[in-house]
C-alpha positions as CSV (number, residue, x, y, z in Angstrom):
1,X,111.4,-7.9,-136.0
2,X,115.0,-7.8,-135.4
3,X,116.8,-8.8,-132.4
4,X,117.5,-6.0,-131.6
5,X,114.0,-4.0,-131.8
6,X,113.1,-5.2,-128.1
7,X,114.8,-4.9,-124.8
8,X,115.7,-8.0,-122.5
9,X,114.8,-7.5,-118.7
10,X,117.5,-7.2,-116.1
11,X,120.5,-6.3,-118.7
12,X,121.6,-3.1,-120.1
13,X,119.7,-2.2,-123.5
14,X,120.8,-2.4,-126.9
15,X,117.3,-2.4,-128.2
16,X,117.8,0.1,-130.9
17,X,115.0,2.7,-129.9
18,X,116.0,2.6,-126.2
19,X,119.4,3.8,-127.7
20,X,118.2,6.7,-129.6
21,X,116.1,7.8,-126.9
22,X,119.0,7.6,-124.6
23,X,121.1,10.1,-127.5
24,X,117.9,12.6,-127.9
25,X,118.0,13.2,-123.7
26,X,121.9,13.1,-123.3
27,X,121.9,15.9,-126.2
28,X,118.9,17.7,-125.6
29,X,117.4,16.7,-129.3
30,X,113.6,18.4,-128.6
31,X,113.7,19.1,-132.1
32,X,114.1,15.3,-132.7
33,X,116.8,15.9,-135.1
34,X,116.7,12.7,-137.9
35,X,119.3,10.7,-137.7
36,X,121.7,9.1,-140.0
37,X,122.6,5.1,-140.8
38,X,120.2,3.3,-138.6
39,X,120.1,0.9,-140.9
40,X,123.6,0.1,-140.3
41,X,123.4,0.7,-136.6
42,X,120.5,-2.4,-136.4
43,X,122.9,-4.2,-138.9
44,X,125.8,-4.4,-136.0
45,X,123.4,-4.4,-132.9
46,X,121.5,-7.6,-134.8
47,X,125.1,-9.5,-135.2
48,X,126.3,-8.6,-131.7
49,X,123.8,-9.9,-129.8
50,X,123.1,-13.3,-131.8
51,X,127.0,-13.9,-132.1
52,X,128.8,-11.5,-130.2
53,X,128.4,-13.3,-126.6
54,X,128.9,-9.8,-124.6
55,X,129.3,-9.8,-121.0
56,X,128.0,-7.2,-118.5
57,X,130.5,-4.8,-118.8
58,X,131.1,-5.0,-122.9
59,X,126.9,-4.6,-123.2
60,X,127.9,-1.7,-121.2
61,X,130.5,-0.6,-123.3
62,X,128.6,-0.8,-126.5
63,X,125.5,0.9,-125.4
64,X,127.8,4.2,-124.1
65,X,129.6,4.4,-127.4
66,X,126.6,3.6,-129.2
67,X,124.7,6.4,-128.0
68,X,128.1,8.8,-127.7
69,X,128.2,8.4,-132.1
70,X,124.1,9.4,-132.1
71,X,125.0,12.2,-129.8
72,X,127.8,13.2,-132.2
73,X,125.4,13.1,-134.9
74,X,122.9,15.7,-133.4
75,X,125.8,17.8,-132.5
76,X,127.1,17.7,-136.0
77,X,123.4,18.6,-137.1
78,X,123.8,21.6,-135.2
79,X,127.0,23.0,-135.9
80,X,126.2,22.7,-139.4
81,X,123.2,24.5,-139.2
82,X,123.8,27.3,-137.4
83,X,127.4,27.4,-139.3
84,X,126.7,26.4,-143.3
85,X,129.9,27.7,-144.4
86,X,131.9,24.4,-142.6
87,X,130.6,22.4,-145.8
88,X,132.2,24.3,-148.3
89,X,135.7,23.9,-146.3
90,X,138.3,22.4,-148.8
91,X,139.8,19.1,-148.0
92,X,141.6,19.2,-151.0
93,X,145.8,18.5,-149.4
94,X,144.5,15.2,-147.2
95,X,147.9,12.4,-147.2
96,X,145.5,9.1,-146.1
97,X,148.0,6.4,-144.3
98,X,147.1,3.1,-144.3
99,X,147.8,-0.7,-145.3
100,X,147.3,-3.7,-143.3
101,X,147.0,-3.6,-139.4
102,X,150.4,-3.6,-137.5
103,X,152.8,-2.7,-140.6
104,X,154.1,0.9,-138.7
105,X,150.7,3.2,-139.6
106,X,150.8,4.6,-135.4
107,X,154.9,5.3,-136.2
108,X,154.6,7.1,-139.2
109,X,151.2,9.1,-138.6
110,X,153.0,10.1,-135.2
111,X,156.1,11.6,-137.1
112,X,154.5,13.4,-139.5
113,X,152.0,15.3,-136.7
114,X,155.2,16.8,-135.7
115,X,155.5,18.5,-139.0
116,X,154.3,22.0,-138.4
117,X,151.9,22.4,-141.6
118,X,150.5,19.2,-141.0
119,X,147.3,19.2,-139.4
120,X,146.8,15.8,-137.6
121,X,143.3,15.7,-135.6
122,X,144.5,14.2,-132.2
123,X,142.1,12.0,-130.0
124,X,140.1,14.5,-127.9
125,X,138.8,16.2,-131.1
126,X,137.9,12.8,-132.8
127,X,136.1,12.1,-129.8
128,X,134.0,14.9,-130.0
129,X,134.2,16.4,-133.7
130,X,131.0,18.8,-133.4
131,X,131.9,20.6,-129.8
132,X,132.0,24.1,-129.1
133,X,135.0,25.9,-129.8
134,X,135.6,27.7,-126.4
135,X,138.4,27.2,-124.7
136,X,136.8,26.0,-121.8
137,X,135.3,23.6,-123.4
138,X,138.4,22.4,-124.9
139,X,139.7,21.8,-121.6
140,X,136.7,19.4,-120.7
141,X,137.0,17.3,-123.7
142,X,140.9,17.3,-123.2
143,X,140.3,15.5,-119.7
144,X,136.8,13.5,-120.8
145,X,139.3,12.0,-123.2
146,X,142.2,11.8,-120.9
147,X,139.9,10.0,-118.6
148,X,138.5,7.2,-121.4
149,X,142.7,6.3,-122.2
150,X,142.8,5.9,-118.6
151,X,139.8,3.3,-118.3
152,X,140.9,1.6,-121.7
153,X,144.3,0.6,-120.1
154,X,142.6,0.0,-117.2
155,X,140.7,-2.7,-118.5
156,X,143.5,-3.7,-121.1
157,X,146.5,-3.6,-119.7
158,X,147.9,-4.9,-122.6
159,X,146.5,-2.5,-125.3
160,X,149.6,0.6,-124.0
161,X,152.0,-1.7,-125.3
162,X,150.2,-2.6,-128.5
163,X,149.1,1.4,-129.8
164,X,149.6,4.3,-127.9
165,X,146.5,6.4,-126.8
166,X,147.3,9.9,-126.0
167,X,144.2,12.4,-125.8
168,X,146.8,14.9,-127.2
169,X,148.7,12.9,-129.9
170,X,146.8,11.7,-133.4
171,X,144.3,8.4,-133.8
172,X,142.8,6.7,-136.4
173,X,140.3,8.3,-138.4
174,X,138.0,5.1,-137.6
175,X,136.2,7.2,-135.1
176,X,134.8,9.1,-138.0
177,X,133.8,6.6,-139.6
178,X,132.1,4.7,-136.8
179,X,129.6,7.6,-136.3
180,X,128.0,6.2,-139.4
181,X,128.1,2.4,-138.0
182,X,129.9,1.5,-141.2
183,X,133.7,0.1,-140.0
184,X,135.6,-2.8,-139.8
185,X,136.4,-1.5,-136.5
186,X,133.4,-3.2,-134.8
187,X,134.5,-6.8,-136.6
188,X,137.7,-6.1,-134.2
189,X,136.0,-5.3,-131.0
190,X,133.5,-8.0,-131.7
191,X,133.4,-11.3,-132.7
192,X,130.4,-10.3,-135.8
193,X,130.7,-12.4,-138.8
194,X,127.5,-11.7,-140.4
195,X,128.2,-7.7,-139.6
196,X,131.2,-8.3,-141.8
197,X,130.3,-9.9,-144.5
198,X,127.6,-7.3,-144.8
199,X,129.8,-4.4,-144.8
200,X,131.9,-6.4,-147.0
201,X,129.2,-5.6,-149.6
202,X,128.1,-1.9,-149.5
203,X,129.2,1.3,-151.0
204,X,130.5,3.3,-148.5
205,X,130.5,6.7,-150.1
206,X,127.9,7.9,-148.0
207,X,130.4,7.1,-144.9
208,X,133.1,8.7,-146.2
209,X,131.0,11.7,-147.1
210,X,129.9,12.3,-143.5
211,X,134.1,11.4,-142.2
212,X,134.5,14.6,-144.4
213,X,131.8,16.4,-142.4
214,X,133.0,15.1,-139.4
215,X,136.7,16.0,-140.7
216,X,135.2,19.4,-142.0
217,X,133.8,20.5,-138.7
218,X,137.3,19.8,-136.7
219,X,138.8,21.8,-139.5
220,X,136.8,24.6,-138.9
221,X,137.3,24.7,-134.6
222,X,141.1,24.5,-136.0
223,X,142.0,25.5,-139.3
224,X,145.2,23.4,-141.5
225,X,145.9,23.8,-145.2
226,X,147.2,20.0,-144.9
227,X,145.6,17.1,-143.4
228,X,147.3,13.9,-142.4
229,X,144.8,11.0,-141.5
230,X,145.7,7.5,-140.9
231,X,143.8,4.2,-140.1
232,X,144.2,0.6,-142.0
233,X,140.7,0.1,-142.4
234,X,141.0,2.7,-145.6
235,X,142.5,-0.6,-147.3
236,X,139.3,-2.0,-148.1
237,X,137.0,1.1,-148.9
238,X,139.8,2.6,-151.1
239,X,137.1,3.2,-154.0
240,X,134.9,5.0,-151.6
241,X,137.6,7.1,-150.3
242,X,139.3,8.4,-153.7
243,X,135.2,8.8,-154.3
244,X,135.1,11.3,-151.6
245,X,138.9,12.8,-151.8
246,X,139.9,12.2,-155.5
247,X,143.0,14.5,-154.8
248,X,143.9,12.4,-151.5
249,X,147.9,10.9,-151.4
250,X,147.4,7.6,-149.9
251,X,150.7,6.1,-148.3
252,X,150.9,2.5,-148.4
253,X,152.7,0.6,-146.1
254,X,153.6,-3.0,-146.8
255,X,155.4,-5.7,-143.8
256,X,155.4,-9.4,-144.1
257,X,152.1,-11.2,-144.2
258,X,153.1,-13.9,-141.7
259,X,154.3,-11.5,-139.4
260,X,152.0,-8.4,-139.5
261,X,149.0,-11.3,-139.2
262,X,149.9,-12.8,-135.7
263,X,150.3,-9.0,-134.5
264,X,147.2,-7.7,-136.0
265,X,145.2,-11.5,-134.2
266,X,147.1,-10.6,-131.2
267,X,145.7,-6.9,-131.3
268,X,142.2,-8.2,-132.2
269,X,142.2,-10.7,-129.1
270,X,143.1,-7.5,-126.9
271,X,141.0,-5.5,-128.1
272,X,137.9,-8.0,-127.9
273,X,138.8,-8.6,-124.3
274,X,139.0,-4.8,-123.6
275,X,135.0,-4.6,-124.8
276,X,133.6,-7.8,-123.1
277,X,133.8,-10.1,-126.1
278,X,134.6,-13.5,-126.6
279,X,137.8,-13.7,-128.2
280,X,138.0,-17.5,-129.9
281,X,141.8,-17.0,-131.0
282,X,141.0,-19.7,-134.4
283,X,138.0,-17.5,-135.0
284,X,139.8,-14.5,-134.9
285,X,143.1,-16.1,-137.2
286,X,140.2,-17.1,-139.7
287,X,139.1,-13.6,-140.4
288,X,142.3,-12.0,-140.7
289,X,143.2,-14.2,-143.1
290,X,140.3,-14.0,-145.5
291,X,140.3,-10.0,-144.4
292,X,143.8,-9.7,-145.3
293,X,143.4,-11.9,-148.6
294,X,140.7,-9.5,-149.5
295,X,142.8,-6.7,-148.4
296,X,145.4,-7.5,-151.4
297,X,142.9,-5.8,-153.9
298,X,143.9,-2.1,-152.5
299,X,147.6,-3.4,-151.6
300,X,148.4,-4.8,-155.5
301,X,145.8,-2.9,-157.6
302,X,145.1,0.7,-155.5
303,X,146.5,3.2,-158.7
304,X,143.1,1.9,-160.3
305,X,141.3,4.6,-157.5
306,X,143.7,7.1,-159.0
307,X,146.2,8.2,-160.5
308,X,149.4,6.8,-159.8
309,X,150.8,9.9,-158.7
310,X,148.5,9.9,-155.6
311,X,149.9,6.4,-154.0
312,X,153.3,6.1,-152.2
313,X,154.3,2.5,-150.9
314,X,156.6,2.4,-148.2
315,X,158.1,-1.1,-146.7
316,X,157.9,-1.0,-143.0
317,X,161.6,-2.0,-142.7
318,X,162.7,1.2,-144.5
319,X,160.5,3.0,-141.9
320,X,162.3,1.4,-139.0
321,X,165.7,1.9,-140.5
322,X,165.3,5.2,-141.3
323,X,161.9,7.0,-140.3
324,X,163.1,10.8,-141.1
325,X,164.4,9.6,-144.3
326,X,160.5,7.9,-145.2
327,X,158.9,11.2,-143.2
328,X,160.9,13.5,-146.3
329,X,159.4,11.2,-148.7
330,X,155.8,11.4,-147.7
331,X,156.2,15.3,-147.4
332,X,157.9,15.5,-151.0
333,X,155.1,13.3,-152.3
334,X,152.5,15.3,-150.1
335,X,153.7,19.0,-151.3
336,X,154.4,19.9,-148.1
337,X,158.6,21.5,-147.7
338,X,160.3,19.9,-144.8
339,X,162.6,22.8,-143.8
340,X,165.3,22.4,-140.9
341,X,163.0,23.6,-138.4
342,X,160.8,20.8,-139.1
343,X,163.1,18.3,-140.0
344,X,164.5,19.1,-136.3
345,X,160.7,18.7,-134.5
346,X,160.8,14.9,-136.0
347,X,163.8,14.2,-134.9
348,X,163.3,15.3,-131.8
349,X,160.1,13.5,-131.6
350,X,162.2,10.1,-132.3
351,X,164.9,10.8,-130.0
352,X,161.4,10.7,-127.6
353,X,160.4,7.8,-128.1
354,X,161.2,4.5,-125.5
355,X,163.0,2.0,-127.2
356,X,161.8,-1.4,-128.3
357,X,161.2,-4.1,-126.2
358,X,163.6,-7.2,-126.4
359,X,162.5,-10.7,-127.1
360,X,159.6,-12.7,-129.1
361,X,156.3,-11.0,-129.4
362,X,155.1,-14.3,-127.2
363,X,152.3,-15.3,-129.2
364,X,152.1,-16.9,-133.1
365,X,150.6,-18.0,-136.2
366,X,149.5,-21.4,-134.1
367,X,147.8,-19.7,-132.3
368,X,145.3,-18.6,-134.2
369,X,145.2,-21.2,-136.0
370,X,147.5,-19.9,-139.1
371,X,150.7,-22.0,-140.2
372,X,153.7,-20.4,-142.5
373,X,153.1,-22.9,-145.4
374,X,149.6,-21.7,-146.3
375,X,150.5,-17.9,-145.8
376,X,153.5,-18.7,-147.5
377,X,151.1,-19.7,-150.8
378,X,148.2,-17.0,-150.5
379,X,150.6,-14.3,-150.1
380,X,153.8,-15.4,-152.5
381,X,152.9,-12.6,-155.0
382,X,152.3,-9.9,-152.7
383,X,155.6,-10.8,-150.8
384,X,157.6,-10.7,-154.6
385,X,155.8,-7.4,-155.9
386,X,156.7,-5.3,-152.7
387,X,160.0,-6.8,-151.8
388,X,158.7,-8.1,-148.0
């Protein structure tokens, strides 16, 4: 019996039956629906409660978003059903963003959702792929979402400064993905070491089947000819993905190792702290070192899950020095004209945006344990290839 088959008195449940029960009632499932990646589900509820230390509120937390994917899943069920036609939707023209946490994905997946025939899923429909396509309905998941960015700052203050949640504006495709239980996402919220080295070791094909289900269904509320997703997780399941999208254009992006690392740490500590997790600051500079040596397999050697002619690499600095300039890029190497009209929306969006904050970041390597030297020698070759 795993841990977490059985319920403990007096604290919120994340036995894994008391969670699907919980789904089946919020959704009204009488036709008991089955239900996709348990397996994977036990996997993270297992490593969260024998090393995730939750308190109150993150048990909370989990159990909500736990049963919000299963939900989703029912819902997807559904749609599908009644609507067969949503699985024969091509998903051919998809450009896929991604490269290690913190290198300027949220900059450059906000630019292009300006572009005008680029269809960019923003965070109310991620939240809720399967929902009904009335426009009431849109309204209420508009303001359900509104209302979760609201808590999620409440309770992380620090998190606005760190990646902008908008329930209008684009996210990151990991809340496809996390309907199947299969992410690294969950290694951020949560300190789950035995979660990740067991993700580390699967197939994910499956996952990124149902993310084109889920991606399918939002497609069909709101038609697009061209998709623009973006999350840095893709980096490690790029096999699976060019499995499931062999015609994708993945856009690389590429920053220094020693300084995208404290960032993404400093994210991760956030982030734990938002969901009621410990967040040991060594712990979490461990795994992002061995997550971002692993990472280097997509980074060096992605062309071998295509052909070359589907991966752009784009140095962060060039995207701060001059975004439209890497926004005409990604739409040349995407197939997708930039006129003047669009060309003028993205600049307009820039001309938006507040500018940087002045001074240190106020946290480093030390503090997570890291030091320059030994980044210095894991990452020399990745630094030399891409020019970082």
């Amino acid at each position: 019996m795993s841990v977490s088959d059985t319920a403990r008195p007096g604290i919120v449940s994340l036995a894994l039956d008391d969670l699907v029960t919980r789904a089946r009632e919020a959704a009204g499932d009488d036709d008991r629906r089955p239900l996709r990646f348990l397996p994977a589900l036990r996997r993270l509820l297992d490593a969260v409660e024998s090393e995730a230390d939750l308190n109150p509120f993150g048990r909370q937390a989990l159990h909500d978003f736990v049963v919000a994917q299963l939900v989703t899943q029912i819902e997807t069920s559904r749609l599908v059903q009644a609507n067969p036609e949503i699985e024969r939707i091509p998903v051919e023209n998809v450009v896929v963003i991604t490269g290690m946490p913190r290198t300027g994905t949220t900059a450059l997946h906000n630019l292009l959702a300006e572009h005008p025939d680029l269809r960019a899923p923003r965070l109310w429909e991620m939240l809720a792929p399967a929902a009904s396509t009335d426009p009431a309905s849109e309204e209420r998941l508009i303001r359900t979402a509104s209302r979760y960015v609201e808590q999620y700052y409440s309770v992380a203050p620090a998190f606005r400064d760190l990646h902008p949640l908008d329930a209008l504006r684009p996210d990151e495709c990991h809340r496809l993905t996390a309907t199947t239980f299969s992410s690294s996402i969950f290694a951020q919220r949560y300190h789950v070491p035995s979660y990740l080295a067991w993700l580390d070791e699967q197939d994910l094909r499956e996952t990124y089947e149902y993310h084109r289900t889920l991606l399918r269904c939002m497609l069909w509320r709101r038609p697009g000819q061209h998709v623009v997703l973006k999350c840095p997780s893709h980096l490690w399941h790029l096999e699976a993905l060019a499995a499931v999208y062999p015609q994708a254009r993945i856009v690389r992006l590429h920053r220094d190792p020693a300084t995208n690392l404290a960032s993404a740490c400093n994210l991760t500590a956030v982030v734990r702290g938002a969901n009621g997790a410990r967040a040991d600051r060594h712990a979490i500079g461990s795994q992002w070192f061995t997550y971002a040596r692993q990472g280097l397999s997509g980074l060096r050697q992605g062309d071998r899950y295509g052909p070359a002619a589907h991966t752009l690499d784009v140095r962060q600095r060039d995207l701060r020095a001059d975004p439209l300039r890497v926004a005409a890029r990604v739409c040349e190497f995407a197939g997708v004209a930039l006129s003047r009209e669009a060309g003028a929306r993205l600049a307009r969006h820039l001309s938006e945006q507040a500018p940087e904050r002045s001074g240190g970041p106020g946290y480093s390597l030390a503090d997570f344990g890291l030091d320059q030297s030994r980044i210095d020698r894991q990452f020399g070759g990745y630094r030399a290839e891409f020019n970082v």
